[in-house]
C-alpha positions as CSV (number, residue, x, y, z in Angstrom):
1,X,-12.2,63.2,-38.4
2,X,-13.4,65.8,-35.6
3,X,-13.1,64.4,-31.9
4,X,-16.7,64.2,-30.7
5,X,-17.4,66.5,-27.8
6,X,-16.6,67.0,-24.7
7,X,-20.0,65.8,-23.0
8,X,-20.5,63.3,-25.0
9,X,-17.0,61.7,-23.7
10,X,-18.0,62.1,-20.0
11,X,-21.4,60.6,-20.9
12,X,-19.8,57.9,-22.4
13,X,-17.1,57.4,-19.5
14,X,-20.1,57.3,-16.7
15,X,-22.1,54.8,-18.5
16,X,-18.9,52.3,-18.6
17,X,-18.4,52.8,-14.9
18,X,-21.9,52.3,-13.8
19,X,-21.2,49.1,-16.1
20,X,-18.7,47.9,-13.9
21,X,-20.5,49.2,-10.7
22,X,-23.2,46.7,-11.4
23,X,-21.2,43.8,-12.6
24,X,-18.9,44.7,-9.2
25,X,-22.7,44.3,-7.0
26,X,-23.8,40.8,-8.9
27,X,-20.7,39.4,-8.4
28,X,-20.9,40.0,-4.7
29,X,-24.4,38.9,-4.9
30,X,-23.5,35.5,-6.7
31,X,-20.5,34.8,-3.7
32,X,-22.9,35.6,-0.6
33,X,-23.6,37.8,1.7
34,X,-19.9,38.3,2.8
35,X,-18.1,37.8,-0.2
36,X,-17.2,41.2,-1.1
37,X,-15.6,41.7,2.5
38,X,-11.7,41.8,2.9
39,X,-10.2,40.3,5.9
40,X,-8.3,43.0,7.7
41,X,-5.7,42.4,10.2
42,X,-4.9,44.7,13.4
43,X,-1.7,45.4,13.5
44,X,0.1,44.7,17.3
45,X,3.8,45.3,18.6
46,X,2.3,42.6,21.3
47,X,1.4,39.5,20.5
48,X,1.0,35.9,21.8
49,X,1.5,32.6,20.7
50,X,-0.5,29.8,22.0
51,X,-0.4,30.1,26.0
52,X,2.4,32.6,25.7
53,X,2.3,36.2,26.3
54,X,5.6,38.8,26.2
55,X,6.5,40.4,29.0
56,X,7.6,44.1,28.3
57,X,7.0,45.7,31.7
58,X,8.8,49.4,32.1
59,X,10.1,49.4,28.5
60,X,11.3,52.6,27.2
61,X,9.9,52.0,23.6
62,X,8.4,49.6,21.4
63,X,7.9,50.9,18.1
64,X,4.5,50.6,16.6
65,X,6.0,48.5,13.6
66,X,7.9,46.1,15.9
67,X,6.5,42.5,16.4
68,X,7.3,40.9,19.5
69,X,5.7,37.5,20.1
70,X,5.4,34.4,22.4
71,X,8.3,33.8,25.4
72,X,9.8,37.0,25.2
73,X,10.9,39.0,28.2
74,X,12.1,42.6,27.8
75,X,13.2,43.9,31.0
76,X,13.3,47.6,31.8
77,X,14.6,50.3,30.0
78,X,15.5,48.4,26.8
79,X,14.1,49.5,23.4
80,X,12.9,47.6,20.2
81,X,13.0,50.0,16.7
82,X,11.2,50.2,14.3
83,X,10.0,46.6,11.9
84,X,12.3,44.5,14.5
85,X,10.9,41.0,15.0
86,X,11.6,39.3,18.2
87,X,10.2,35.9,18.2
88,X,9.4,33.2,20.9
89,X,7.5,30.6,19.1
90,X,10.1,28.0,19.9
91,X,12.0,29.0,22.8
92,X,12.7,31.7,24.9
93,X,14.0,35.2,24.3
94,X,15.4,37.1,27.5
95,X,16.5,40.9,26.7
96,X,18.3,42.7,29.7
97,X,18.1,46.2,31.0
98,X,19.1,48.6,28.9
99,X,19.6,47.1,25.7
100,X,18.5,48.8,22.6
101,X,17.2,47.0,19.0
102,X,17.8,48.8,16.1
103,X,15.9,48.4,13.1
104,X,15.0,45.6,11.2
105,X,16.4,43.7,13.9
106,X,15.1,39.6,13.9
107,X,15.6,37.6,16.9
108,X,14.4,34.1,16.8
109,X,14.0,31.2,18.6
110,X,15.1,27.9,17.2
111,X,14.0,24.7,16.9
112,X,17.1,22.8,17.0
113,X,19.9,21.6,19.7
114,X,19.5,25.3,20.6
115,X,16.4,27.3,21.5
116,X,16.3,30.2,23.7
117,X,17.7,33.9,23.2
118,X,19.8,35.4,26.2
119,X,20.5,38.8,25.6
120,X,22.3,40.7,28.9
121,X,21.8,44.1,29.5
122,X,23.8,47.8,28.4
123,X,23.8,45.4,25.0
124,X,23.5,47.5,21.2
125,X,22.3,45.7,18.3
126,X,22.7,47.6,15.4
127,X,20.3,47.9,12.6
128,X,19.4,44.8,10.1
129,X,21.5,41.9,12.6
130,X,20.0,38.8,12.2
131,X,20.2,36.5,16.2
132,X,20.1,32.5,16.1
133,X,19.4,30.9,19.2
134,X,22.8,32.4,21.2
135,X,24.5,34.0,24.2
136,X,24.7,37.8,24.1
137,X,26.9,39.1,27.4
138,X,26.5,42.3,29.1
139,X,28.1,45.1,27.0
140,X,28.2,43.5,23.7
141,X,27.8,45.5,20.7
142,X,26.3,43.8,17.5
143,X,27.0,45.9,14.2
144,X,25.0,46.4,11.6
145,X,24.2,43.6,9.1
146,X,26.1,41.1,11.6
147,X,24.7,37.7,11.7
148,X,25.2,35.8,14.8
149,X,24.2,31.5,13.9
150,X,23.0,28.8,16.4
151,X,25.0,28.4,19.7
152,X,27.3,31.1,19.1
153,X,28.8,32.8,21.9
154,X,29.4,36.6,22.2
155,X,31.4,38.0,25.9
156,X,31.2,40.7,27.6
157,X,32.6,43.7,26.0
158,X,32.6,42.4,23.0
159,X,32.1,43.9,19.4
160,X,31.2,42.2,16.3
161,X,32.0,44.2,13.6
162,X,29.1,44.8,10.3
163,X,28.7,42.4,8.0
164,X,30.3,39.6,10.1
165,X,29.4,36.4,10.5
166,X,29.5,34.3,13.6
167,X,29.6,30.8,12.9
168,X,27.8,28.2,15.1
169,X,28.7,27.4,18.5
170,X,32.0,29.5,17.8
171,X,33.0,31.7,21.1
172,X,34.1,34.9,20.9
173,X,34.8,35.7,24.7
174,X,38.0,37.9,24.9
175,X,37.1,41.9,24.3
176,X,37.6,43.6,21.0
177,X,36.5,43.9,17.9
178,X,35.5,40.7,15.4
179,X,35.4,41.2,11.6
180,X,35.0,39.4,8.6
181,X,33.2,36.0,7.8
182,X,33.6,34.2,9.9
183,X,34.0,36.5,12.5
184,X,38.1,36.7,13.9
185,X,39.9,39.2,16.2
186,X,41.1,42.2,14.3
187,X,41.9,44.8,16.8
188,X,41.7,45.3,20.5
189,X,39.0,47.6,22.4
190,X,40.5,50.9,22.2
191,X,39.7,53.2,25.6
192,X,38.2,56.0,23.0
193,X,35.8,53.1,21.1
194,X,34.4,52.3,24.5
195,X,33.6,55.7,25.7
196,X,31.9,56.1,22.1
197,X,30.2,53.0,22.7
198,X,28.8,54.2,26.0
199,X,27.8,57.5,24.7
200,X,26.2,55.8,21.8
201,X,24.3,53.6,24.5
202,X,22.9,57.1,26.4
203,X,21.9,58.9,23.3
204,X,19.8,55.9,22.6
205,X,17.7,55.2,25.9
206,X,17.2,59.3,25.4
207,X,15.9,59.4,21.8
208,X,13.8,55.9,22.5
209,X,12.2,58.1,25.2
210,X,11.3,60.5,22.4
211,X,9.6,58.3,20.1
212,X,8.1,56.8,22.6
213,X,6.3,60.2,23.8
214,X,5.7,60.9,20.4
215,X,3.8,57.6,19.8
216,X,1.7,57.9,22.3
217,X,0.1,61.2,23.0
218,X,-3.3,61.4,22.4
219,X,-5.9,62.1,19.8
220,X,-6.8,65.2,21.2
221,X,-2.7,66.2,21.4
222,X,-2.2,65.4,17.8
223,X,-4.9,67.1,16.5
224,X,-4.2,70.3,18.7
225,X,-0.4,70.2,17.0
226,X,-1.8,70.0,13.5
227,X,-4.3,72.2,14.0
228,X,-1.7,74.9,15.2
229,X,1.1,73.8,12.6
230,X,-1.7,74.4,9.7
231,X,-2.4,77.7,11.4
232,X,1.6,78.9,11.1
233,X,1.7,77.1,7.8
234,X,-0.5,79.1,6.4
235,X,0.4,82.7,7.6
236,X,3.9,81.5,6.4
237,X,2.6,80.9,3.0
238,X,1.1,84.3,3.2
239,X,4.2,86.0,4.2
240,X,6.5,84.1,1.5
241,X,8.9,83.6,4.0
242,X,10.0,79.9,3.9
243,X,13.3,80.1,6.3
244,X,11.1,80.9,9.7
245,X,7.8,78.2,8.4
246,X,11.0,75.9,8.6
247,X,12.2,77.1,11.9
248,X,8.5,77.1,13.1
249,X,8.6,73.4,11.7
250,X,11.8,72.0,13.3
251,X,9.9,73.7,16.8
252,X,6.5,73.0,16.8
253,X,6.2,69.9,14.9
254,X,9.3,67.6,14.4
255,X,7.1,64.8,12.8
256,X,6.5,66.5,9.7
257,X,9.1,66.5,7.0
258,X,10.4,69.6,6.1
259,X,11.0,68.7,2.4
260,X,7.1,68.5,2.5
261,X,6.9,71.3,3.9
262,X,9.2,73.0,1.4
263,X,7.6,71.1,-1.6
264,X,4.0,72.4,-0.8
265,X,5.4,75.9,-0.5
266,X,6.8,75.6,-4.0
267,X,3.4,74.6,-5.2
């Protein structure tokens, strides 16, 4: 049997969406005036919660996908990544100066024996760490993954290893490093792990700097950097020469991926 032409299948294809078009406009009709209207919600790094406001005053950076709400102050210098929730619905959270808050970071406030979040400052909690209602000392590092329960106490100096688990209300005040679940002493503080630990602590205040630049220039700056990375794009498509677009790239635009760049040159 011959397949019928190829107008007649776009004719037919029109006629069922304008068929849906209209059954789409009557069923709008039939809910009211509104009904057809989605609810959209702004997305806010700052937000409050009942009489409650943050208080983020001379941060370095807040990522745009970071959520911090209700009693939370962040004092100066300190950074929160990006999709980090720090939350004070129930109690207070108090970050110190120069503490950085990796990604998917989630502070909370409890509801419990325990409420409030006190977090000193030079402090490094590594990405996906989950913080209970605690005690965070100056110069504690929390690795990645590490979940610190109600009460717990973490000193000075101190390093929780990833992964571990500190149990409620347990006290982990002598320096070192604490692995496993739950969290014991495994080895001392070496000299060469601090150092490492304080480099890590100024590479971060730096590159929060960056992103924070970067997520806040304005319209007119953004569209003046695409407008001249399209311009070198395309003479580099021209020329065929893909190892100077990338160097161009890496240069003049650091928020564009070079694999995209490299994928739409191969097209």
């Amino acid at each position: 049997m011959p397949l019928p032409q190829k107008s007649t299948l776009v004719r037919l294809g029109a006629a069922i969406r304008e068929c849906g078009q209209a059954l789409d406009r009557w069923g709008s009709f039939l809910q009211g005036r509104y009904g057809h209207l989605e609810k959209l919600q702004r997305t806010r790094r700052i937000n409050g919660f009942h009489n409650f406001f943050p208080e983020v005053k001379g941060v370095r950076f807040i990522a745009p996908s970071a959520s911090v709400i209700g009693q939370v102050t962040v004092s100066p210098g300190s950074s929160i990544w990006y999709n980090s929730v720090v939350r004070g619905d129930r109690g207070k959270v108090t970050i110190g100066e120069d503490t950085h808050i990796l990604e998917r970071v989630v502070i909370r406030s409890g509801i419990l024996s325990v409420r409030d979040v006190k977090i000193g400052k030079d402090v490094i909690i590594e990405p996906g760490a989950i913080i209970s209602p605690c005690q965070i000392e100056d110069g504690a590092y929390i690795g990645a993954n590490a979940v610190l329960m109600e009460g717990c106490k973490i000193g000075k100096g101190v390093v929780v290893g990833p992964g571990a688990v500190v149990t409620e209300f347990a006290e982990l005040t002598q320096p070192g490093v604490y692995q496993g679940v739950p969290a014991k002493s495994a080895t001392a503080l070496t000299t060469e792990a601090a150092e490492a630990i304080t480099t890590r602590r100024a590479e971060f205040a730096k590159l929060a700097e960056e992103h924070e630049e970067m997520n806040t220039k304005l319209i007119e700056k953004q569209t003046e950097e695409r407008v001249i990375l399209k311009d070198i794009l395309e003479n580099q498509l021209n020329e065929g020469n893909e190892f100077t677009m990338r160097s161009h790239h890496v240069a003049r635009a650091p928020n564009v991926s070079p694999g995209n760049i490299a994928a739409g040159s191969a097209a």
